[in-house]
C-alpha angles and dihedrals in degrees: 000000000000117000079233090057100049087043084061106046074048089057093034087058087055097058094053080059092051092056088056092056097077087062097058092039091061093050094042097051092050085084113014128055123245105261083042087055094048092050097051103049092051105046094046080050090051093048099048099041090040084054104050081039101040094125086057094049098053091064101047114128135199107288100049089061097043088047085051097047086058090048101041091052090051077055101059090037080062108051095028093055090034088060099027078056101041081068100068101028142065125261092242104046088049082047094064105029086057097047083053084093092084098068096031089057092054084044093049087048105060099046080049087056097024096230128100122254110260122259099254086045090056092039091065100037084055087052100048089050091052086052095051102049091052094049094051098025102115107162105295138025095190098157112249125184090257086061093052096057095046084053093048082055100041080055090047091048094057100047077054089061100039090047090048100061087049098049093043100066090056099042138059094254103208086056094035093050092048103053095056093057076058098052093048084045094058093043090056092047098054093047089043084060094040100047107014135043107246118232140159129245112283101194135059078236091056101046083048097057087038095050097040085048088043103041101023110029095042119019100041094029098042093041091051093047095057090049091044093048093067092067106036134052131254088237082057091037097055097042095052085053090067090069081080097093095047094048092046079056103057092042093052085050080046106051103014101031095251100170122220123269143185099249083058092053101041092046093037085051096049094048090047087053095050096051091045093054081044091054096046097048093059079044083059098055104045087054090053090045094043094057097035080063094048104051088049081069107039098105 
């Protein structure tokens, strides 16, 4: 297998992570309030992933941390707007205006690079959209403020990832990973102080949804996307992403006895088919590459 291949079951494994995530957020935020939450999560990541990569800490420079306070405050854009939103909005519609980053990565790519995405390319982000749509349609999508907020954060998100495949290749990424958690840690940290009262979690419940956000969904997910993210693109990135739904499915039929539907399986069916035509494309294209080289050195 590819090192591009093994860089996206990586970043496919942090997406079911990812799913996993809305279960602990809703835990969490029953008794803390959301920069608390965000603090939380983020500091308890920094502190266990600093500690197993000390050595690689230590030697961090200057423009890893400057590259990691960028990226740590798009980070806490993201979390703080995705559950102040959640407030004043419906699941579904945050679920789609959030997933929205998959096609506004691609979009944002290709001004970035002035050409047009390719057509397979298109054709899967249109197929993960309508996926989508049909997983987190429920009646009406009238904006809300709530909706405006989960779309300022779906924007932020995928200057994060664009921003991420750029920085990477300048930095060393587990340092590099682990410091912006810090960074989105500390701002949280500072507005938490400032606007809520901090607190720890009170229930068995709570330190369970704090430590899973805070272990599981950062430290290991955040770390393995930085690495990921060197050997795979932003388009890639952003398409495998859009698993998160359906993984955010399976795990609520797994731990709160949703059943299965049919809006689960159509839209589920549509977002596995665009991230396959994404895949083979990038298959495509190795093969080409690998025989034009070859030929150049057939005598």
């Amino acid at each position: 297998m590819s090192i591009q291949g093994k860089a996206n079951i990586l970043m496919v494994i942090v997406t079911m992570f990812w799913g996993l995530s809305y279960t602990f957020m809703v835990m969490g935020l029953e008794t803390l309030a959301v920069y608390n939450v965000v603090a939380l999560r983020c500091i308890i990541a920094f502190l266990i992933a600093g500690f197993i990569f000390y050595k690689r800490m230590l030697k961090v420079n200057g423009q890893t941390l400057k590259y990691a306070a960028i990226q740590g405050l798009l980070l806490f854009i993201v979390f703080a707007l995705s559950l102040f939103g959640l407030q004043s909005t419906s699941v579904s519609n945050a679920g789609f205006i959030l997933s929205l980053t998959v096609v506004l990565v691609p979009i944002f790519s290709s001004f970035i690079d002035k050409k047009l995405p390719s057509r397979a390319v298109s054709f899967a982000v249109i197929c993960t959209m309508i996926g989508i749509t049909v997983l987190t349609a429920n009646g009406s999508f009238a904006f809300q403020k709530g909706d405006i907020l989960v779309a300022i954060a779906a924007i932020c998100y995928s200057l994060y990832l664009l921003l991420n495949s750029s920085f990477t290749r300048n930095v060393e990424s587990i340092s590099y990973g682990i410091y912006q958690l810090g960074f989105a840690g500390l701002y949280a940290l500072i507005l938490t102080c400032l606007f809520e009262t901090p607190a720890l979690p009170h229930s068995p419940t709570a330190w369970l949804a704090i430590l899973g956000l805070g272990i599981i969904c950062s430290a290991f997910c955040f770390v393995g996307q930085t690495v990921a993210q060197q050997y795979t693109s932003a388009t890639h990135t952003g398409l495998i992403f859009s698993l998160e739904p359906i993984f955010a499915a399976m795990f609520a039929m797994m731990f709160i006895g949703e059943g299965l539907t049919m809006k689960l399986v159509i839209g589920g069916s549509f977002i596995l088919l665009g991230n396959i035509v994404a895949q083979l494309e990038h298959f495509h294209l190795l093969r080409f590459i690998k025989k034009e080289a070859h030929e150049k050195v057939m005598p």
